[in-house]
Structures are given as C-alpha cells and as structure tokens.
C-alpha positions in Angstrom: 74.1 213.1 78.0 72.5 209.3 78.0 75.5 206.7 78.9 75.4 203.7 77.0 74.9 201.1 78.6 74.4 196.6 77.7 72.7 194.5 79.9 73.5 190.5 79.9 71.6 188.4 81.9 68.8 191.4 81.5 65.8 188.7 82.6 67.7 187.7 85.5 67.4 188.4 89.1 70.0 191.2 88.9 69.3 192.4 85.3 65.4 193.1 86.0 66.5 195.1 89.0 69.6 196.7 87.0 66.4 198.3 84.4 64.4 199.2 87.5 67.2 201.1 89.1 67.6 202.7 85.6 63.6 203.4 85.5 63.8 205.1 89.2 66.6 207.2 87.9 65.1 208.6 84.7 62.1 209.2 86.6 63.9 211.1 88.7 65.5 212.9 86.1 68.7 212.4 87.7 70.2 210.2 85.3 69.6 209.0 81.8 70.6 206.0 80.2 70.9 204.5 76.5 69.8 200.7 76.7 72.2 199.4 73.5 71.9 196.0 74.1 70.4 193.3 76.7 71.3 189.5 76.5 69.2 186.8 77.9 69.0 183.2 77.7 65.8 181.3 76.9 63.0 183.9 79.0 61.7 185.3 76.1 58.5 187.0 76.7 60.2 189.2 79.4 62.7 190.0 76.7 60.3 191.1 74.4 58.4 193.5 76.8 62.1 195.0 77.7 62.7 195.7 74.3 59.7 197.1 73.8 60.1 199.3 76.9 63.8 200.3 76.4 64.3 200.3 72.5 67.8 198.3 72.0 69.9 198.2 68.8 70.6 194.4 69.3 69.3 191.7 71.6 71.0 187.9 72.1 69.0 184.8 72.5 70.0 181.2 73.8 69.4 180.1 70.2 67.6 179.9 66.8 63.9 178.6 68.6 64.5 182.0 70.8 65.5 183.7 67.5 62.2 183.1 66.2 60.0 184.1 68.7 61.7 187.3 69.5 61.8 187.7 65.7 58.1 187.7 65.2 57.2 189.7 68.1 59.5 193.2 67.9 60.1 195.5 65.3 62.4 194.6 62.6 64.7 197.3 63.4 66.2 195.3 66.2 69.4 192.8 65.3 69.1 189.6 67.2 72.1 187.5 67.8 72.5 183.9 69.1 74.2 181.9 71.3 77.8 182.9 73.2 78.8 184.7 70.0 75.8 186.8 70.1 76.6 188.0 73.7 80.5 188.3 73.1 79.2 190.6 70.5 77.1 192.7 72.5 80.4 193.2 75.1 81.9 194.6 72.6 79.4 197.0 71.3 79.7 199.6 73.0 83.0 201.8 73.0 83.0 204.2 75.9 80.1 202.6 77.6 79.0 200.5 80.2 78.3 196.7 80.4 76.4 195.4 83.2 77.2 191.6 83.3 74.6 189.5 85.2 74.9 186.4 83.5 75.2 183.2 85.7 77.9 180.6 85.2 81.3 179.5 82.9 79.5 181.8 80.5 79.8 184.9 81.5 83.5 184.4 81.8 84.0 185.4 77.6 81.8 188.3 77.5 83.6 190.0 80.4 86.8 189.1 78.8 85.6 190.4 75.4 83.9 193.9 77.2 87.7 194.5 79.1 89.1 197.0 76.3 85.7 197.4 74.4 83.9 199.3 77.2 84.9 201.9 79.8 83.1 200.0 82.8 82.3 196.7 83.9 79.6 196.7 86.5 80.1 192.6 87.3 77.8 190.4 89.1 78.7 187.2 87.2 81.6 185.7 90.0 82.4 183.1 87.0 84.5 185.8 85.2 87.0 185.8 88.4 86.4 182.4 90.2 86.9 180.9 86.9 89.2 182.8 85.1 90.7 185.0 87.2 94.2 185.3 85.7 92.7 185.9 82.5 90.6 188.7 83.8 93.3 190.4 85.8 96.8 190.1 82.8 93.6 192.0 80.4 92.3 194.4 82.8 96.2 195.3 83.4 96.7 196.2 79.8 93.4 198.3 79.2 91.5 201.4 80.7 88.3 199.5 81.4 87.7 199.7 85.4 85.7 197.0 87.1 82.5 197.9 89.6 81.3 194.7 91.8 77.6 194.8 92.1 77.7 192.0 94.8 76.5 193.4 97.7 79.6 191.6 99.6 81.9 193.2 96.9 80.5 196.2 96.7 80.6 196.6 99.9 84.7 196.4 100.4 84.4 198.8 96.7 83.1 201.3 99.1 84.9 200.5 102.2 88.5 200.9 100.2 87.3 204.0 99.3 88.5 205.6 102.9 92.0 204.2 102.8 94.8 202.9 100.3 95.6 199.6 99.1 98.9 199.1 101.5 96.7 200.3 104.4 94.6 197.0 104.3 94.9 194.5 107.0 92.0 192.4 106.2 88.8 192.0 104.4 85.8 190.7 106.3 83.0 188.8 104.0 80.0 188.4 105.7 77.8 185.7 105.3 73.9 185.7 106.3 74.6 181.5 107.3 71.7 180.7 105.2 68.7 178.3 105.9 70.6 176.3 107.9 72.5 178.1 110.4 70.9 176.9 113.4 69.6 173.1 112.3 70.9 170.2 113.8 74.3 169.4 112.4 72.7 165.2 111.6 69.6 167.2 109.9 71.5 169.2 107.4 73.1 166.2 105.0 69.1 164.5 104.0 67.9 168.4 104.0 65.3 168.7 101.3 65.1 171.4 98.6 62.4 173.4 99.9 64.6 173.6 103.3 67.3 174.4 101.2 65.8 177.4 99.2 64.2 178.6 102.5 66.9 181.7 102.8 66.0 184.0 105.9 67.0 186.9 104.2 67.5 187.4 100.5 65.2 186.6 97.5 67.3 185.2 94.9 68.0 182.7 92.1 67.8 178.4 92.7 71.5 178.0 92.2 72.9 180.9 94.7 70.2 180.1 97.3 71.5 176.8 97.8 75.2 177.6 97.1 74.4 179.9 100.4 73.1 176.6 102.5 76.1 175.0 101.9 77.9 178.1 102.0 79.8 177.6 98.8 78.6 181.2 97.5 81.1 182.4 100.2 84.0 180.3 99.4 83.5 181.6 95.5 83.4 184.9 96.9 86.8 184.7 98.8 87.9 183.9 95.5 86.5 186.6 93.3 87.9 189.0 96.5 91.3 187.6 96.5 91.1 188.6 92.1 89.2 191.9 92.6 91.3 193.7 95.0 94.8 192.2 94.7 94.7 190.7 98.2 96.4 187.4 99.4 94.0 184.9 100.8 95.4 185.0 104.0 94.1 188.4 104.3 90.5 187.7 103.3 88.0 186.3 105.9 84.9 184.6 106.1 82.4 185.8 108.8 78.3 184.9 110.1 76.6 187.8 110.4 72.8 186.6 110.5 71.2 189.7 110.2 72.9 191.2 106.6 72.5 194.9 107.9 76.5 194.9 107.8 77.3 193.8 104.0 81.1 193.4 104.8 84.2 195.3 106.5 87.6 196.0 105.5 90.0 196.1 108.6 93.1 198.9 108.3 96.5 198.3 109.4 95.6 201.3 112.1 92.7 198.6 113.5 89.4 201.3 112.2 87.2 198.6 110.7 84.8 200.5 107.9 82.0 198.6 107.2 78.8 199.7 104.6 75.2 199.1 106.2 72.1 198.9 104.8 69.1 197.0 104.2 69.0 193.6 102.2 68.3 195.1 98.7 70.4 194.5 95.8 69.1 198.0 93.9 71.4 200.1 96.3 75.0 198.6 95.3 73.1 198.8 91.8 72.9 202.4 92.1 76.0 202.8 93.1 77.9 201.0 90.6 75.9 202.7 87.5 76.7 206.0 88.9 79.8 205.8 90.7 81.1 208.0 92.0 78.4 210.2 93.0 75.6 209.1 95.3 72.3 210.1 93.9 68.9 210.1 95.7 66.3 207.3 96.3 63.2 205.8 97.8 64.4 202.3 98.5 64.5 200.9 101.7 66.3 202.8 105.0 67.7 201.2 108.1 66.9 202.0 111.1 69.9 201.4 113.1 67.9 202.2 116.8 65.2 199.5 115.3 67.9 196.8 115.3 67.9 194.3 118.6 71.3 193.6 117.9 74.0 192.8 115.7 75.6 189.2 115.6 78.7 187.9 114.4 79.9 184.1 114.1 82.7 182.0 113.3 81.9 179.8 110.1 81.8 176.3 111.4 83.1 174.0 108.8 81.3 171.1 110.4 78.1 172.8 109.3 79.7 174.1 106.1 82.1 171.7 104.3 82.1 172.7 101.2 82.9 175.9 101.8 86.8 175.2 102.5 87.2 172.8 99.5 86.0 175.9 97.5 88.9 178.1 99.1 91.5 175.6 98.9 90.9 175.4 95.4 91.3 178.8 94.5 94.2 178.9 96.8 95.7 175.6 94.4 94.9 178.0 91.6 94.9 176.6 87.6 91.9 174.5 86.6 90.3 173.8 90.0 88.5 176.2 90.6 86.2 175.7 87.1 86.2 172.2 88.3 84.7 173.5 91.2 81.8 175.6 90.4 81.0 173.4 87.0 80.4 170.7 89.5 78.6 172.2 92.0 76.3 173.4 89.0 75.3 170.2 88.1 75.5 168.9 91.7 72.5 171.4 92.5 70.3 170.4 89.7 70.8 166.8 91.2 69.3 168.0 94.4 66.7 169.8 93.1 66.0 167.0 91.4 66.2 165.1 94.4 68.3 162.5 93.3 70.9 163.1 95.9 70.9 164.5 99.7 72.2 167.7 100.4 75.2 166.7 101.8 76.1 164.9 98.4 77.1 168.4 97.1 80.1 168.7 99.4 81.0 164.9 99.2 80.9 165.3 95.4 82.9 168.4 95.1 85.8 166.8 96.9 85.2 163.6 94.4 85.5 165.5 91.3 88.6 167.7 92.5 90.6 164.5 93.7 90.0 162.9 89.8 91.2 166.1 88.2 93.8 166.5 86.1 95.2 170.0 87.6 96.1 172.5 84.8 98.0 175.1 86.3 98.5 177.9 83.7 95.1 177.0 82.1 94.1 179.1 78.7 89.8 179.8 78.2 90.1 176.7 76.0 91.5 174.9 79.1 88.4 176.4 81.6 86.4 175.3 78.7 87.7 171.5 78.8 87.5 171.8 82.5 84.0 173.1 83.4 82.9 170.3 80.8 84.6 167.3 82.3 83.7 168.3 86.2 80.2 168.3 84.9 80.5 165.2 83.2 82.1 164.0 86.5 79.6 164.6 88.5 76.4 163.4 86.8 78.5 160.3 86.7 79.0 160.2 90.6 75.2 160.2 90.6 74.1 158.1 88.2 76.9 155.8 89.5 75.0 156.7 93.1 78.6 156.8 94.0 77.4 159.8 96.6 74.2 157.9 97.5 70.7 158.8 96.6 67.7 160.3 98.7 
C-alpha cells in the first residue's frame, strides 16, 4: 500500500533529493509512495515538472504571480494554494500520512505545528520549528501521536545511535561539525573573508544560507539547540565537536563509556531513506565508505576564537524565550548583507550579539510573540548596516 506522503520545501536542496530517494525506491519496487501535496516558494518551473512527474492533489505557491504561472501550466485538476496558509494547509492534509518538512526559516515553524496531530510522522529538516519554537513543538507533540524523524544528518545520526540504548542511559551527545571553509585560515583572515571563501565548503553541497551559517559555525550552535528539543537532553549534556572529514555524522556517549557513532559518506539521501522508511533498512546504490580507504579520522575542539558566533547561539537557547528567534531572524538577514557584500564576515557575529543585547526578552513567548520577534531582529539588523554600525567591506 502507497503511504501518503507532503512535501514542503519540495524545490529545495532536501525536497529534490526527498523525490529522488522516493524515485530510487519505486524503481526498486521496494517501496511506494503517494505524493499528496508539495509546497514551494517562488521556483516555479521545477514545481511544475514535479507535478507533472508525481501527480499531487494540491500544490502551495509563494503567492498570487506564482499562482498564475503554475495555473496555466498543469492540469486543472490540481488545487493551488498561496502563501503560509496554503502550506499550513497542506500539513494538515493528510491524516495518517507523512509530512516531509524541508522548508527554510521562521516559516516552517507553523506548518510543523499544524502537521503535529494531522499526520502520523514528521520527517523534519526545517531546525526553525525547534530553534524557534521549541516549547511549542514539544507541549503539542506531548499531547498527540505524531512522532518526529530528524532528517539532518547530525540528528539523524544520534536517531539512530539512541536506537542501541535508553534514554536514562545517555551520558552525552557528540555533534560533529565538518569546521567549514575556514578551519585552517588565519584567525586575522577570517573577519574581511569574502563570500565566495565563505560558500567554499570542503565537504557538502548545500544551500547560500547553511553554507555560510557553517563558516561561522552558527549551523552548529542551532543544532545544539534543536538536540537539546529533540531528545529531551539538558545542554550540558550536548557537545560540539571538529571532525573534518564528516565520515562520523555524530556519537551518543552511554553512561557505561561505549560511544555509538553512524558512519557514512557525505550524502544527505541516506538519513533520507531512513527517515521515510524507518524502521526497516532497505537497499540502495548510493555511495559506500570504505573505511580501509580512510587516512585517518580527526577530531577537534571548536575554537571559539575562530567561531564566535557559535556560543552566542548556545547561550541563547540556553536563555530560552524569544532569543533564540532573535537569533536566527538576524543572522538571516545578516547573511544576505554579506552576500551582498555590504559587511565583512565577521559582522555576522558582531551583529548577532548587537541585536540580542537590544532585545526585549520574552520568556514564555506565544507564535504571535516568535512572530513579533523574528520581525524586529530583522529589522534590527538591516539597521546595524545601514547605520554601518558593524562597519562595511
């Protein structure tokens, strides 16, 4: 029998390889799947070949010019929505199916909200939902049957780890972190970087905004954060570690000292797999490791010099409320600055810390309070630019 399953974020980085993860298994005939609905933002023309391909009853657009073009090129038979409505309806489409949320930012935080209840799974790649509103997430989940899958490699990762031992067992989590682009630069080269330096990552292939959150290594801090939400852990129990090569995608430490780690090769398809078909392992061709190949294995203490931001990002989701939206609302907007090259790289640090000293904390915040938040710490730091406040190139 097909599963049901809605894609948002299905023109993405995660959602194109979500639908070729569900090609490779159909092929295979060793799973089959019902594509019900996919959500995008403004890439239209891929949209319209997936719908041709996969046949959904409803599709969600950025907005009415998306509306439009979709509209003329698909069969009538397709509904098209609009907007965050459109994609909180498409969470909740789907009663005992799956959503697959790869949406990027504050808004994929409603749809995973509005999917908790609706749907049986939640295979999550958009961090927002629990950096964000964590709280909100976890008091929902609490109070419904819907089960969460992280398809993060890092995440998924400790998933699969947890799977040999209990919850009480658990000493520590290890995160690793590849170190990005700039791991080995000069510590006085890394603040006037440039953006090309900054998307050079020596080991993934992925989006503008995460590629740079990795250089200054405020990916990591977020992910601490969605860790400490997804599997009930205090922070003091979650660490950050190097680990240049990303053959070891993270550990979990048990009370008895047996560290159990998942290895692999750098490709997001396999914790793909394994969250749309949990919790069996099926067959594929992707990628092997070789482990006598590898020269060695490395493992690093996360310099803070090098990485700033990366404790303000903790320490704000250790504060709790409002800070951490504050947090990755600014660092949004920060990254568009420097791709815009209006400020050096080591104005995203310097204006993260700005924006959370001027912040009113909220500390039992509602989604209309992340709302108010993720707007002002944007607000805030456009005008720390344009006030050139944290300097210019």
């Amino acid at each position: 029998m097909a599963k049901d399953i809605v894609i948002l974020g299905s023109t993405g980085s995660i959602g194109t390889q979500t639908l070729e993860v569900i090609k490779d298994l159909e092929a295979s005939n060793q799973e089959k799947f019902n594509i019900v609905g996919l959500g995008c933002g403004t890439s239209t023309d891929l949209l319209v070949r997936q719908i041709n391909r996969f046949k959904p009853d409803m599709v969600s657009v950025k907005g009415e010019p998306e509306r439009k073009i979709v509209s003329r090129k698909i069969s009538k038979d397709v509904e098209i929505r609009t907007g965050s409505e459109g994609l909180k309806t498409l969470a909740g489409m789907t009663n005992t199916g799956t959503v697959v949320n790869a949406l990027v930012g504050f808004v994929g935080l409603e749809p995973t909200l509005e999917a908790i209840g609706s749907s049986s799974r939640i295979l999550l790649a958009n961090k927002e939902s629990l950096v964000i509103g964590g709280p909100l997430v976890d008091r929902k989940l609490k109070n419904s049957k819907t089960s969460l899958i992280p398809i993060d490699s890092e995440h998924n990762a400790i998933f699969q780890a947890l799977e040999t031992g209990k919850e009480k067992e658990v000493e520590r989590l290890l995160i690793t972190a590849s170190g990005g682009p700039f791991l080995s630069t000069p510590l006085d080269r890394i603040d006037s970087a440039s953006p090309e330096e900054a998307l050079d990552h020596p080991n993934w292939d992925m989006g503008s905004r995460i590629t740079c959150d990795s250089a200054s290594m405020v990916n990591k801090g977020l992910e601490v954060i969605e860790a400490h939400w997804l599997f009930d852990l205090s922070y003091e129990k979650i660490t950050a570690v190097v680990h240049p090569q990303s053959v070891i995608h993270s550990l979990v430490q048990f009370h008895d000292g047996s560290m159990i780690g998942e290895l692999g090769e750098p490709d997001m398809k396999v914790p793909i797999q394994y969250a749309l078909t949990y919790p069996r392992r099926l067959e594929n061709d992707y990628g092997r490791t070789d482990i006598v190949d590898l020269a060695k294995l490395e493992f690093k203490e996360l310099e803070e010099s090098r990485y700033p931001a990366f404790n303000l990002v903790v320490e704000a989701g250790k504060s709790g409320g409002n800070r951490p939206a504050a947090v990755n609302g600014a660092d949004e907007e920060l990254i568009d600055e420097f791709l815009a090259e209006n400020i050096r790289f080591g104005g995203i640090a310097r204006g993260l810390d700005l924006v959370l000293e001027d912040l009113e904390p909220v500390e039992n915040p509602s989604f209309e309070d992340l709302k108010s938040t993720d707007v002002w710490a944007r607000k805030k730091a456009r005008s720390l630019v344009e006030e050139k406040i944290i300097g210019d190139r």
